[in-house]
TIDORO-7229 format. One record per residue (C-alpha): residue number from 1; residue in one letter; x, y, z. Coordinates in Angstrom, 3 decimals. Example, Ala and Ser with C-alpha at 12.3 -4.5 7.8 and 13.67 -1.06 7.14 Angstrom:
<gugus>
GUGU/num/residuo/xx/yy/zz
GUGU/1/A/12.300/-4.500/7.800
GUGU/2/S/13.670/-1.060/7.140
</gugus>
This chain:
<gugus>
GUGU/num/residuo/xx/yy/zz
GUGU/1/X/93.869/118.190/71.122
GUGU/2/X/95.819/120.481/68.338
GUGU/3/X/98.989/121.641/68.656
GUGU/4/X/101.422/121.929/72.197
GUGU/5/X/97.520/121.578/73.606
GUGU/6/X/98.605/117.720/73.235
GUGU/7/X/101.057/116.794/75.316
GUGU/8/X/99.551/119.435/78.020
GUGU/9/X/96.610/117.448/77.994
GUGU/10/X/98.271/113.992/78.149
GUGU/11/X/100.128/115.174/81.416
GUGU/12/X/96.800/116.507/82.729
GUGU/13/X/95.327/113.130/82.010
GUGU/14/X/98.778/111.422/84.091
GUGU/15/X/98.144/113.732/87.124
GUGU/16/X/94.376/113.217/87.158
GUGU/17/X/94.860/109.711/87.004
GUGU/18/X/97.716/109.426/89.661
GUGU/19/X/95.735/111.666/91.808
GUGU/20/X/92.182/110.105/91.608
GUGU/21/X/92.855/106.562/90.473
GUGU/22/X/89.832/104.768/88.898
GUGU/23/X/88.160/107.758/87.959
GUGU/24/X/85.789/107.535/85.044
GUGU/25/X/86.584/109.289/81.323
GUGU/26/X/84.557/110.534/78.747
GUGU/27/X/84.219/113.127/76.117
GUGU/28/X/81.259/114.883/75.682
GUGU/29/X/81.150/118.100/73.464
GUGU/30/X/84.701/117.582/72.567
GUGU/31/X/85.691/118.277/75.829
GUGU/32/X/87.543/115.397/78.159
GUGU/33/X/85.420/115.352/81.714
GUGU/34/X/86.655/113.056/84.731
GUGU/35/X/84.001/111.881/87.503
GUGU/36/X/83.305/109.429/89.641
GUGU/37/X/81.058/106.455/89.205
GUGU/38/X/77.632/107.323/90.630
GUGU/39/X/78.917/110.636/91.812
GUGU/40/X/79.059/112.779/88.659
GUGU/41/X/81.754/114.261/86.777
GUGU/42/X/83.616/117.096/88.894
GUGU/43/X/86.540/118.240/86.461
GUGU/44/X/86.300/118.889/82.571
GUGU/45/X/89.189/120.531/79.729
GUGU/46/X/87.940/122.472/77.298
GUGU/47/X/90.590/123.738/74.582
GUGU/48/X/90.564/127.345/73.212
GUGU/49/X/93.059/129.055/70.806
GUGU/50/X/95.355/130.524/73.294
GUGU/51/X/95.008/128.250/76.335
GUGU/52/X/93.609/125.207/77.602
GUGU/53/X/90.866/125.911/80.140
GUGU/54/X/90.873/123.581/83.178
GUGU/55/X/87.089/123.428/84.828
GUGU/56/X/86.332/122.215/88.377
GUGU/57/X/82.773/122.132/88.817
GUGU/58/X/82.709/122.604/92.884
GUGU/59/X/85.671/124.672/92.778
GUGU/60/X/84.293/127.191/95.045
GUGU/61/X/85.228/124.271/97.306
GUGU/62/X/88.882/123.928/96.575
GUGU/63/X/91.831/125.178/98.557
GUGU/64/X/93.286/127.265/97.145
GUGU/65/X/90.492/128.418/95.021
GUGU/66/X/91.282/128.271/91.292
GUGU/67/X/91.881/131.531/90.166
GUGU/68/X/89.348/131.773/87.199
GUGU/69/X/85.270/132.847/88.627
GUGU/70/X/82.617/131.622/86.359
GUGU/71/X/78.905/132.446/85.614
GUGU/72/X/77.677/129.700/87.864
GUGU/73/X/78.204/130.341/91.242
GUGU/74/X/79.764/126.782/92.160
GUGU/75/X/81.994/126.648/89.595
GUGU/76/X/86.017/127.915/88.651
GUGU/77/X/88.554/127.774/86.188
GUGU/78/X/92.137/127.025/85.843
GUGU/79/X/93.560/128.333/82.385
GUGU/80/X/97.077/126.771/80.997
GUGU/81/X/98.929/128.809/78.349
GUGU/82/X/101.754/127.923/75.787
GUGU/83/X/105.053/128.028/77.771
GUGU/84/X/103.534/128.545/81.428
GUGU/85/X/104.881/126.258/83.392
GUGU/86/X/102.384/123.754/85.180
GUGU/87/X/102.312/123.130/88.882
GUGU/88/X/101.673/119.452/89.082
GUGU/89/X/101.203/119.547/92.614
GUGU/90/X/98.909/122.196/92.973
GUGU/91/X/96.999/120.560/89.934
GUGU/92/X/96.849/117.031/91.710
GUGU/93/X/95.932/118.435/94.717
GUGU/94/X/92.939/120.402/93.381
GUGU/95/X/92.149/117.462/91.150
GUGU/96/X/92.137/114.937/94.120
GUGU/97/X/89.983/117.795/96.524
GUGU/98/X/87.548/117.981/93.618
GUGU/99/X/87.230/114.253/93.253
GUGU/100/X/85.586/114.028/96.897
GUGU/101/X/82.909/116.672/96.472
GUGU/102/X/79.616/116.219/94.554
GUGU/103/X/79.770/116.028/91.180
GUGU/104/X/77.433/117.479/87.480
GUGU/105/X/75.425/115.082/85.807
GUGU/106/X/75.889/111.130/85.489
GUGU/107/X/79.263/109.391/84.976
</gugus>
């Protein structure tokens, strides 16, 4: 990850981690994704110019809901900008949530 992208990622990766120890890693399409083995992945990063975008793929499912909708139905985003300050414990919580709920694809 570029830039102040970096270190906001390696303290997403810490929380994730705490939160949902054991959980699976991978990159695919340049994009980090967590999951759960034999359960699927259930949270990817994706970074964009302005902002890192945070994706939890049941996050209809979450309390609270993330606050970004998406195209598919089951799915919402967190976005992170340069300076905002992160709530760790809101993002471990939704992190750990997301953990127990189906996940996309294979891990």
């Amino acid at each position: 990850m570029p830039g102040w992208k970096r270190d906001l990622g390696r303290q997403l990766d810490a929380l994730i981690m705490q939160a949902v120890p054991g959980a699976c890693k991978a990159v695919k399409w340049n994009s980090p994704l967590y999951g759960i083995e034999g359960q699927g992945w259930f949270l990817g990063v994706h970074c964009f110019t302005k902002y890192l975008k945070v994706a939890f793929f049941q996050g209809v499912s979450l309390k609270p809901l993330p606050p970004v909708e998406s195209k598919d139905k089951n799915t919402r985003y967190f976005h992170i900008y340069e300076g905002e300050k992160l709530d760790a414990a809101q993002f471990a919580s939704w992190a750990k949530q997301a953990s127990k709920l189906p996940g996309w694809g294979k891990t």
